[in-house]
N, C-alpha and C positions, 0 to 999 in steps of 0.2 A: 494481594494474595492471588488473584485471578490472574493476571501477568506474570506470577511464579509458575501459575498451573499452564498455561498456554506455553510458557518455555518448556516443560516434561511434554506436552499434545502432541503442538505441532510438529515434532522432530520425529514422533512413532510414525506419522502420517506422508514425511519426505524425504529425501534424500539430503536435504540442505535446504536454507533460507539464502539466499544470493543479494550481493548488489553489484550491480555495476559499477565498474571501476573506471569507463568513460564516461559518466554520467557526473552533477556537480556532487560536492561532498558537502552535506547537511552539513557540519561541523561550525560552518562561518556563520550561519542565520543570527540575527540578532533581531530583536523586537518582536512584536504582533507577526503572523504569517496563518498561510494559506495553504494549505496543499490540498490541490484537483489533483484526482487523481484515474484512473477508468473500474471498470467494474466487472471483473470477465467472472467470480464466481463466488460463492456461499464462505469461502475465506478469508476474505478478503479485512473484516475486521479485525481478526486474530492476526495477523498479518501486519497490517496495521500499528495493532498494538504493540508489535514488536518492534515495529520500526520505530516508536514513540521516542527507543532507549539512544537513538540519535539525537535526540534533541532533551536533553534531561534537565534542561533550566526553565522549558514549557509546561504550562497547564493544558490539556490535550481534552478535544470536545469535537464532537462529531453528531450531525443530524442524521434521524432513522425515518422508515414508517412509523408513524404513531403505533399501526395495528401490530407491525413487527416489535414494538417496545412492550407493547402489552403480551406476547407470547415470552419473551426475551427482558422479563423487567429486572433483571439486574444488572440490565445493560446501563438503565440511568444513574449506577453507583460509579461506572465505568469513565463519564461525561457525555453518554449520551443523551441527545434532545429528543423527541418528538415531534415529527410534521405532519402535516395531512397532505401528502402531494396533491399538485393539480388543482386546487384550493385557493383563494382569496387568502381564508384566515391560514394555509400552511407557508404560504407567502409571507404574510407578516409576521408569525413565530418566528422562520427565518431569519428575515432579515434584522428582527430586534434582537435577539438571542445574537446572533451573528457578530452585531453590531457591539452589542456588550461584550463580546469574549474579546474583538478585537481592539476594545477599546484600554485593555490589561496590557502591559509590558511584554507580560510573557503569555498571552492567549496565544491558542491556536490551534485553527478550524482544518477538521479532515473532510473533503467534500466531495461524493462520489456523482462530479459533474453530469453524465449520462441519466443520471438520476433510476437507472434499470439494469441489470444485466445484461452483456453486449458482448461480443464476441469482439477477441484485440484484435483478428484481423477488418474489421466494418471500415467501411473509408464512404466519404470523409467523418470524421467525429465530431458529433452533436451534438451540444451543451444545451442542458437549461439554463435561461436568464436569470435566474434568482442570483446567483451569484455576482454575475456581470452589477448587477445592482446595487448588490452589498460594495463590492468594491469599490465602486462610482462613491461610495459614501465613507472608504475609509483608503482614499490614497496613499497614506503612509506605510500599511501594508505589504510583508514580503509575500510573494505569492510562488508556489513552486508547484511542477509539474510533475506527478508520480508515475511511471506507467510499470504495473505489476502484468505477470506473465506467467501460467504454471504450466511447464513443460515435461515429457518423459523424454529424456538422452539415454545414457547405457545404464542405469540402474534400476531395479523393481517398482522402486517410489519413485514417486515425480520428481522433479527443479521448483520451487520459490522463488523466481527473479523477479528485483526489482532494481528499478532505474531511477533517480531522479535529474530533471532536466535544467536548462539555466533558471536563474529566477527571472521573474519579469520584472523591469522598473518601473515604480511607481511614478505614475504620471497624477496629477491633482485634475486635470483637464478632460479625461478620458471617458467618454461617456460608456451608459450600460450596454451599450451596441459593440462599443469598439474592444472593450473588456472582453467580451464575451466571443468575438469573433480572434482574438489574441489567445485566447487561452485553448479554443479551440487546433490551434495553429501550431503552439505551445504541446500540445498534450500528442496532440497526432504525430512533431516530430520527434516525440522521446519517445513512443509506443514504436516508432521506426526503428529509430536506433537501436532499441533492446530488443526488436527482433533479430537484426542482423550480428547481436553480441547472443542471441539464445540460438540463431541457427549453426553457429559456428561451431555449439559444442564444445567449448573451453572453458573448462573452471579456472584457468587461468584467468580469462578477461572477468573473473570476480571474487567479490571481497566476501569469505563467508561468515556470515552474522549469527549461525545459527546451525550446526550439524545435526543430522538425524541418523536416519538407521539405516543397514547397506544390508545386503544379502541378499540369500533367498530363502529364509524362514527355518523357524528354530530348531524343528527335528533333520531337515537337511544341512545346514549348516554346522549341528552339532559335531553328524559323522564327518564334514568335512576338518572342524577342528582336530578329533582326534585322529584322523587319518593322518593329517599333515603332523602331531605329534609326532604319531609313530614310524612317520619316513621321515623323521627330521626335519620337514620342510616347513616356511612359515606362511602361516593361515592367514590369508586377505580375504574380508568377509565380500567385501565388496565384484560386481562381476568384473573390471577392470583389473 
């Protein structure tokens, strides 16, 4: 029900939900998976949840602040966890929760690596370990690189671009160092690429997931609907 109201939300609020169309296509994932992803603002869950409808044979779970769970508790109907960052004991929630979603056929963890709000242009991109660690413990794992982007081009409302990156191969051998210094690596070169497909300005270079609203607001637009009635012309709401 919440994922019905977030597709009526998000679309008052932008212009479109985008993904990149040179980026890999979610479609092939099979088993247990990861997606790290960056964390540039307050949407990014909603977001999120809509990219879920990519993957529709997944169980979909994602770790919060605890403190932000308890403002947000209907978050935990959603599959959100609870952690105490920065923490011993938010460390081991973690990674056991972690461990058990991944340990499911069809689990799969949403991880907003940066573990804070970050600005997508910050270089180079900084991961917390927690995850590095989980994965050292669950090789079998696909792990995928997200990088979301909200940008203003030619219309009133913003862009919702997202990208996803290759996956990584799972290596059995890979320690929590090497994971983490990968996904780092991983994450900074698709937050690239979807700049250089978001500076271009082409909705061509993307796959729309999700249309919202174009104009410039109800009682302007009105008159321009009916002007263009009555000279016969046709009304594009949008400013293009």
């Amino acid at each position: 029900m919440f994922r019905r109201y977030v597709r009526w939300y998000v679309p008052r609020h932008f212009t479109a939900l985008r993904l990149a169309r040179s980026g890999f296509h979610p479609d092939q994932v099979r088993g247990p998976m990861v997606v790290v992803l960056n964390h540039p603002s307050w949407w990014d869950p909603l977001l999120c949840l809509l990219l879920c409808d990519l993957f529709p044979k997944h169980d979909h779970y994602a770790p919060i602040d605890a403190r932000m769970l308890q403002k947000y508790r209907f978050f935990e109907k959603l599959g959100f966890f609870g952690i105490e960052p920065a923490s011993v004991r938010g460390g081991r929630t973690f990674l056991e929760t972690g461990s058990a979603i991944l340990r499911e056929p069809h689990g799969a963890l949403w991880v907003t690596g940066e573990g804070r709000f970050t600005d997508v242009r910050r270089r180079p991109v900084k991961l917390q370990g927690g995850l590095g660690h989980l994965l050292a413990q669950q090789p079998q794992t696909t792990v995928l690189p997200l990088a979301l982007e909200l940008v203003f081009w030619n219309e009133r409302l913003p862009e919702a671009l997202a990208r996803f990156g290759e996956p990584l191969a799972a290596e059995p051998n890979r320690s929590p160092a090497e994971w983490t210094s990968e996904l780092q690596i991983a994450l900074e070169h698709n937050l690239d690429a979807l700049a250089l497909d978001s500076q271009s300005r082409s909705p061509e270079r993307f796959e729309i997931l999700l249309e919202g609203r174009k104009g410039v607001g109800l009682a302007y637009d009105a008159w321009r609907r009916i002007h263009a009635f009555f000279t016969g012309k046709k009304f594009t709401a949008g400013h293009e």
